[in-house]
C-alpha positions in Angstrom: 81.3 4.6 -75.7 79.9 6.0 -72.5 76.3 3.6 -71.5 73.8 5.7 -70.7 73.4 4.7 -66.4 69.8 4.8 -66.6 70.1 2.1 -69.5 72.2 -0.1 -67.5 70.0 0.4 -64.5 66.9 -0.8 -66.6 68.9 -3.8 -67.9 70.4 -4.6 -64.3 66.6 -5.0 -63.0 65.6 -6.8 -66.0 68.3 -9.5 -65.3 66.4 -10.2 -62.2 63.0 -10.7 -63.6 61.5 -14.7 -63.4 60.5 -15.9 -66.9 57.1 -15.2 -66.2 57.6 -11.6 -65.1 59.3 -11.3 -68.4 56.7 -12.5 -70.5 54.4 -10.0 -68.7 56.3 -7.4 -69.4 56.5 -8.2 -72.9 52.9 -8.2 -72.5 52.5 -5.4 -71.1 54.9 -3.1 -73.6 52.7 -4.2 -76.5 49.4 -2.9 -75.0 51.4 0.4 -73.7 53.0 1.1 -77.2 51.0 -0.8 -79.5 53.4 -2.7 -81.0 54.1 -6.5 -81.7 57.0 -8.2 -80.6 55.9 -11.3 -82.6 57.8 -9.4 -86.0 61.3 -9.9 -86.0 64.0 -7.9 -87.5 64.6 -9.7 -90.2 60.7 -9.7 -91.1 60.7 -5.5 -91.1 60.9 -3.9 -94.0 64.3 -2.1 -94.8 63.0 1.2 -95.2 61.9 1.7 -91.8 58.3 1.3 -92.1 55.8 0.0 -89.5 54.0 -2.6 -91.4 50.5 -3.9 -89.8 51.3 -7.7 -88.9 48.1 -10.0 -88.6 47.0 -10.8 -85.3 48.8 -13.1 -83.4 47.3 -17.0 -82.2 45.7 -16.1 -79.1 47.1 -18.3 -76.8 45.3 -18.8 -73.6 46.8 -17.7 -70.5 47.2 -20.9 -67.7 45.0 -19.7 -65.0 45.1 -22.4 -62.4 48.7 -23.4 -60.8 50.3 -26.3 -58.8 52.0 -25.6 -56.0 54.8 -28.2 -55.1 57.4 -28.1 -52.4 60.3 -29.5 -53.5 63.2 -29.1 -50.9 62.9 -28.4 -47.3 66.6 -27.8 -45.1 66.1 -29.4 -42.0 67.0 -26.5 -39.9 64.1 -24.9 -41.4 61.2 -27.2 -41.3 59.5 -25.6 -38.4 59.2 -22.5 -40.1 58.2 -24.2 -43.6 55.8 -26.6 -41.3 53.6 -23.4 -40.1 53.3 -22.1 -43.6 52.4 -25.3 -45.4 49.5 -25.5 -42.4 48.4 -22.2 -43.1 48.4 -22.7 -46.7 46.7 -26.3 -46.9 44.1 -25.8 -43.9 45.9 -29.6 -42.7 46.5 -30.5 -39.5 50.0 -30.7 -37.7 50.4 -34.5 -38.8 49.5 -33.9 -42.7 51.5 -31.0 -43.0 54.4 -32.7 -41.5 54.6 -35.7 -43.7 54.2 -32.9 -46.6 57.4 -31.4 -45.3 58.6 -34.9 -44.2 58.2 -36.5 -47.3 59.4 -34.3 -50.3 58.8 -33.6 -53.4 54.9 -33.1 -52.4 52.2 -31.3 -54.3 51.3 -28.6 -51.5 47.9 -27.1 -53.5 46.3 -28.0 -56.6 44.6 -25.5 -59.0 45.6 -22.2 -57.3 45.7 -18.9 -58.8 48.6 -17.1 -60.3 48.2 -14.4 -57.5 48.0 -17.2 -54.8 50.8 -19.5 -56.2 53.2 -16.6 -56.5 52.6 -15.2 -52.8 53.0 -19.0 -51.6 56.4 -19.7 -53.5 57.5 -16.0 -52.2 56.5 -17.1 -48.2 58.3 -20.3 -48.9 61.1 -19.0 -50.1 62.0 -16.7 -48.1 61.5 -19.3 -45.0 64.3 -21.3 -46.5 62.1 -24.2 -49.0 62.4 -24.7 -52.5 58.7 -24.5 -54.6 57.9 -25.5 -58.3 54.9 -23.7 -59.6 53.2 -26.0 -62.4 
């Protein structure tokens, strides 16, 4: 049986997604299609029919994030050291014994937006981040 390549392709990219991404997505094919992923398959009905579920528990979305470095190489703690200043407003010696001094909470309450651009800078300068 031949897999349709655009199918694969689709399922490649999905493999990458983080947990989070995934549950947006989710999120996001329910208000596109109007369906609810809450029903499983065993819960449908045989013949095929859509059946009307109740609405689901609204469950509040976290809005406020900790940002917490956890692992800094040393051969990249200049790099990490500029970004942590730029992110906390500190000055040279607090940022340093944030990246000194590891696991630290780097910023307290940010927003999803915020906290995902930070791990992404972070990241790719060579540090390890926990968003909480």
């Amino acid at each position: 049986m031949t897999k349709n390549e655009k199918l694969v392709e689709i399922i490649e990219q999905l493999k990458t997604l983080t947990l989070f991404e995934a549950s947006e997505l989710v999120k996001s094919i329910e208000e596109v299609f109007g369906v609810d992923t809450s029903v499983s398959v065993s819960q449908a009905p045989a013949s095929g029919q859509v059946v009307q579920s109740a609405p689901a528990e609204v469950v509040e979305e976290k809005t406020a994030f900790d940002i917490i470095l956890t692992d800094v190489p040393a051969d990249k703690k200049i790099a990490i050291l500029k970004i942590v200043r730029n992110v906390t407003g500190l000055g040279l010696k607090e940022s340093k014994d944030i990246v000194d001094n590891v696991p630290k909470l780097l910023k307290e309450g940010a927003s999803k937006e915020e906290s995902e651009k930070v791990q992404k800078e972070l990241e790719a300068a060579g540090a390890k981040v926990t968003i909480k």
